[in-house]
C-alpha positions in Angstrom: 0.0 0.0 0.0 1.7 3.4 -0.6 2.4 5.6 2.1 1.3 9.6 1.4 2.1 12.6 3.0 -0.2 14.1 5.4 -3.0 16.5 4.4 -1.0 20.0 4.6 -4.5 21.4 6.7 -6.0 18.9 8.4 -2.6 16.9 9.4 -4.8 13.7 10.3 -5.4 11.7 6.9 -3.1 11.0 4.1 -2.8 13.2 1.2 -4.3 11.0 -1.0 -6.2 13.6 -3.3 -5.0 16.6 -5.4 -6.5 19.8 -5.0 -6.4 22.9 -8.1 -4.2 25.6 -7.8 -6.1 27.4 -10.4 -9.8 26.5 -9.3 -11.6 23.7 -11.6 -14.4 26.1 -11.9 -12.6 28.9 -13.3 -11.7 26.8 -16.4 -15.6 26.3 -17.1 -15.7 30.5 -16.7 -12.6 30.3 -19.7 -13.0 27.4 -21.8 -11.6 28.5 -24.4 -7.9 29.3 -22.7 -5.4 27.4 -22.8 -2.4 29.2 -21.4 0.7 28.4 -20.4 2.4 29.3 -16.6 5.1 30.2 -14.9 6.2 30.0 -10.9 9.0 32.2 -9.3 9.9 31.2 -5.7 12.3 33.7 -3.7 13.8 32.7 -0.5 16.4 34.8 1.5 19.4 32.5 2.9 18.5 30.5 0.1 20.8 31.0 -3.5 19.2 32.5 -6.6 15.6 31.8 -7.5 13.6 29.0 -8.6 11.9 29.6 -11.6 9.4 26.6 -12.2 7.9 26.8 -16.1 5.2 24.9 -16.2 4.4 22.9 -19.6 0.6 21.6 -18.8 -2.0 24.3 -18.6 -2.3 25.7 -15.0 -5.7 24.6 -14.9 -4.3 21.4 -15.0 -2.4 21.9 -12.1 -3.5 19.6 -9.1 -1.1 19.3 -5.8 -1.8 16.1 -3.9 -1.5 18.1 -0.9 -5.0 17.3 0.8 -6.7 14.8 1.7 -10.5 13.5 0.3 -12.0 14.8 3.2 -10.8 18.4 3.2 -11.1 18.7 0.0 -14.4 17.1 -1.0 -16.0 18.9 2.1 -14.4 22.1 3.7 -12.5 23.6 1.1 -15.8 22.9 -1.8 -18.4 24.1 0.9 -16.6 26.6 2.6 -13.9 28.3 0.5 -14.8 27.8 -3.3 -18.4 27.3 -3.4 -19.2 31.0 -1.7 -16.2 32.3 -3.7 -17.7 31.8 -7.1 -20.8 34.3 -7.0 -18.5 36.6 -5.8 -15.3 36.5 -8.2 -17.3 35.5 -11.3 -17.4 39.1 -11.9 -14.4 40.4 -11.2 -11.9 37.4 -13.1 -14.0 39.2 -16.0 -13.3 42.5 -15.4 -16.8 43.4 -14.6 -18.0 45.7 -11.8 -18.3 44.2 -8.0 -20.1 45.4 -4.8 -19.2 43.2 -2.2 -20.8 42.9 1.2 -18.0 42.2 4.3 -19.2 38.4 4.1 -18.6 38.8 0.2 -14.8 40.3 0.8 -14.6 37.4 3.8 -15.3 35.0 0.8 -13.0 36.5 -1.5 -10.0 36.3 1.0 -10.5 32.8 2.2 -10.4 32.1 -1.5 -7.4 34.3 -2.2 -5.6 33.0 0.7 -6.3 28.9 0.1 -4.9 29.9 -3.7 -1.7 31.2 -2.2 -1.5 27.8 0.7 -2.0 25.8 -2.1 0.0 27.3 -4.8 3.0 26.8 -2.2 2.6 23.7 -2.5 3.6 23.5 -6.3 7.2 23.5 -5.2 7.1 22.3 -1.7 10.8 22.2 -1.3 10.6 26.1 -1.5 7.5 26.5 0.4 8.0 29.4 2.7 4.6 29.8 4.6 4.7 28.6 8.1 2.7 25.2 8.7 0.4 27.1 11.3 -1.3 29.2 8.3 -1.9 25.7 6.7 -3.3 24.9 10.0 -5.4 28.3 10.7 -7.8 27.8 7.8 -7.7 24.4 8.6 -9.3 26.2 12.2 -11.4 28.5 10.8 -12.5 26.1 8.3 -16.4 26.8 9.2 -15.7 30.3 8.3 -12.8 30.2 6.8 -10.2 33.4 7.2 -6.6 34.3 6.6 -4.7 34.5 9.4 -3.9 37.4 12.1 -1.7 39.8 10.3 -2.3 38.9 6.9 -3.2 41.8 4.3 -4.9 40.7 1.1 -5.0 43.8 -2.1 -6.9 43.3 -5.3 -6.3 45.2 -8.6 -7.6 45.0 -11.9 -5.7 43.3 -14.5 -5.1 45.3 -18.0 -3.8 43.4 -20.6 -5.8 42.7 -23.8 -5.6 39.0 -22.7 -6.3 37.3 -19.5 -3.7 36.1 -17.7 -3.6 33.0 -15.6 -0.6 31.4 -14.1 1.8 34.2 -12.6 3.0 33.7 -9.8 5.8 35.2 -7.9 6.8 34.6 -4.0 9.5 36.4 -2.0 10.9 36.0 1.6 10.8 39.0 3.6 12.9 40.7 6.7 11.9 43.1 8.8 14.0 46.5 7.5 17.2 47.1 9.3 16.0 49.7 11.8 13.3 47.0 13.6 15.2 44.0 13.3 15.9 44.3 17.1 12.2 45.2 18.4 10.7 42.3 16.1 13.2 39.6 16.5 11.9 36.7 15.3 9.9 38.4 12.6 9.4 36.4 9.0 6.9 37.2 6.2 6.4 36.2 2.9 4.6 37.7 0.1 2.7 36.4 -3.3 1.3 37.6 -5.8 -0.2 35.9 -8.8 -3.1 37.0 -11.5 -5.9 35.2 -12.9 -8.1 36.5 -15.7 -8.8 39.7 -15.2 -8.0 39.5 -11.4 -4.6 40.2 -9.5 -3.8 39.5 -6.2 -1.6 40.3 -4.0 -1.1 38.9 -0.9 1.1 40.0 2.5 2.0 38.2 6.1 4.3 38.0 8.6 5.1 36.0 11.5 7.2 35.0 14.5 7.4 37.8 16.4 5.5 39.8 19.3 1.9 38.8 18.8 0.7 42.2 20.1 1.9 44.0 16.5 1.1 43.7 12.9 4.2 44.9 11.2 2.7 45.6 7.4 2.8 48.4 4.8 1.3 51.5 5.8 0.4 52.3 2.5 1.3 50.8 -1.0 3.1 53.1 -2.1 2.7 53.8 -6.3 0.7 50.7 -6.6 -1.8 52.9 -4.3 -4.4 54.2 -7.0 -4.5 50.4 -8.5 -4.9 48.6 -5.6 -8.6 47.3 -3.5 -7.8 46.2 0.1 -10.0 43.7 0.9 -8.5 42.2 4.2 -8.4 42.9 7.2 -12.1 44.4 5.8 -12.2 48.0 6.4 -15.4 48.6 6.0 -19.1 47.9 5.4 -18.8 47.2 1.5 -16.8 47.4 -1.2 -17.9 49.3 -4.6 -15.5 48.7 -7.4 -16.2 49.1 -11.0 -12.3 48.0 -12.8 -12.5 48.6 -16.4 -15.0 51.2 -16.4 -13.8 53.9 -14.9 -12.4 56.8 -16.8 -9.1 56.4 -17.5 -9.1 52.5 -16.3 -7.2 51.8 -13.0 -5.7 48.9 -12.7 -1.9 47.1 -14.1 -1.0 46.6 -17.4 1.5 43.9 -17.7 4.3 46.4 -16.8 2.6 47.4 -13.7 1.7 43.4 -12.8 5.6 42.9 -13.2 6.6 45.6 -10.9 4.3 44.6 -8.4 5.8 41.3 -8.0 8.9 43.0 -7.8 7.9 45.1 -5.4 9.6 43.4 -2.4 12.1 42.0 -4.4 15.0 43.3 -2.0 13.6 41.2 0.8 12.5 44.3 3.4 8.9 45.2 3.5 8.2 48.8 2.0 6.7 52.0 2.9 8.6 52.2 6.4 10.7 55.3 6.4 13.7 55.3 9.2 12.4 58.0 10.8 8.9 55.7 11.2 8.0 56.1 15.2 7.2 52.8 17.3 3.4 53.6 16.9 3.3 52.0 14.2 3.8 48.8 15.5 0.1 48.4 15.6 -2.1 45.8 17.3 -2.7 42.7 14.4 -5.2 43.1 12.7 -7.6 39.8 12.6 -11.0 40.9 11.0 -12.6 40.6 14.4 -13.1 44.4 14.6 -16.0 43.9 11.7 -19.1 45.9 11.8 -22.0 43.2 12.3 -23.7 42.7 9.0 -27.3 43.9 8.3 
């Protein structure tokens, strides 16, 4: 009998199914793409990159990371089954108003992409195993974890674009290294159809900050925040507005490059401790209506 790995969320059962990168029902919103991908993997301490082309179509893509119960139950019902209302739009480049639940959706989604995604190149993976576990947690209503900071933009290419990805390592910049010993972070970001994503977190250190961007910088204008949720709803027409906002496939390339030096950005020198602010976990929501 062969022997598998354990489920990378659940940790009880063998990983004895694979589980989509790219979600199955995303190829029946495309059917007529077939496109090829590409995987970038930076780690620091670690030399160069590793670049993994990919020669099957990334809806192909399946990780035998999980097992048949995760991923016949949880991850259907919980993650990808509320997602699809909610994205359909958007991976078309179509106008979205999305409720707190709807942006709750949309980052459990975003967020089992990226866990699952790492899993492509395991040997590289650099998310901790307690993020695997943490949705694994929440998996009744799923969630990223504390201190994780999820942007959306609209893609701008005459194409869509599936595939993407790049990850990098992170440090802490040089003038915090001492008050967040410990810290690690990583951060992805990939695209699919019309729909970027961009993905922050960090981890290891004193639980009572949330060491993250304070802004994001030039990519400012392009970029939705859609967790922690910041609001009540979210009203975002990409593609319609006058000129368009969003990245072309310039502006897609330099946000993956964006932490490319391995320190997280937007935190002048001169920034005072105060900005070490309490994590934010999306318990601070507003109760629906």
């Amino acid at each position: 009998m062969t022997l598998h790995p354990l489920c990378v969320f659940c940790r009880l059962r063998e990983a004895d199914d694979g589980e989509h990168v790219i979600s199955d029902w995303i190829r029946r919103e495309f059917p007529r793409e077939s496109p090829r991908g590409l995987v970038l993997i930076s780690a620091l301490g670690r030399p160069g990159e590793t670049w993994a082309p990919r020669s099957e179509v990334p809806f192909d893509w399946r990780v035998p990371c999980v097992c048949w119960h995760c991923n016949r139950h949880w991850l259907s019902n919980s993650v990808e089954q509320p997602a699809i209302p909610v994205l359909r739009p958007a991976l078309h480049g179509h106008h979205v108003a999305w409720t707190q639940a709807d942006q709750r959706a949309v980052a459990a989604w975003v967020f089992k992409t990226t866990l699952v995604f790492h899993q492509v190149v395991p040997q590289q993976a650099l998310i901790p195993r307690e993020h695997y576990a943490h949705l694994y947690q929440t998996r009744h209503r799923p969630t990223p974890p504390p201190r994780t900071h999820i942007w959306l933009a609209h893609y701008l290419g005459e194409k869509h674009r599936f595939g993407d990805w790049r990850s990098e390592e992170l440090r802490a910049p040089e003038p915090y290294r001492t008050q967040l010993a410990g810290y690690r972070g990583y951060v992805v970001t990939f695209c699919v159809g019309k729909l970027i994503a961009h993905v922050y977190s960090s981890f290891g250190y004193d639980e009572r900050f949330d060491f993250a961007p304070t802004d994001t910088g030039t990519f400012d204008r392009a970029l939705v925040a859609v967790w922690p949720i910041r609001g009540s709803a979210i009203n975002w027409a990409p593609g319609i507005t006058q000129p368009e906002v969003g990245l072309d496939d310039r502006g897609f390339s330099e946000l993956t490059r964006s932490f490319a030096r391995g320190d997280v950005p937007a935190f002048p020198e001169n920034l005072p401790n105060t900005a070490l602010r309490p994590p934010a976990t999306g318990r601070h929501e507003t109760p629906l209506a």
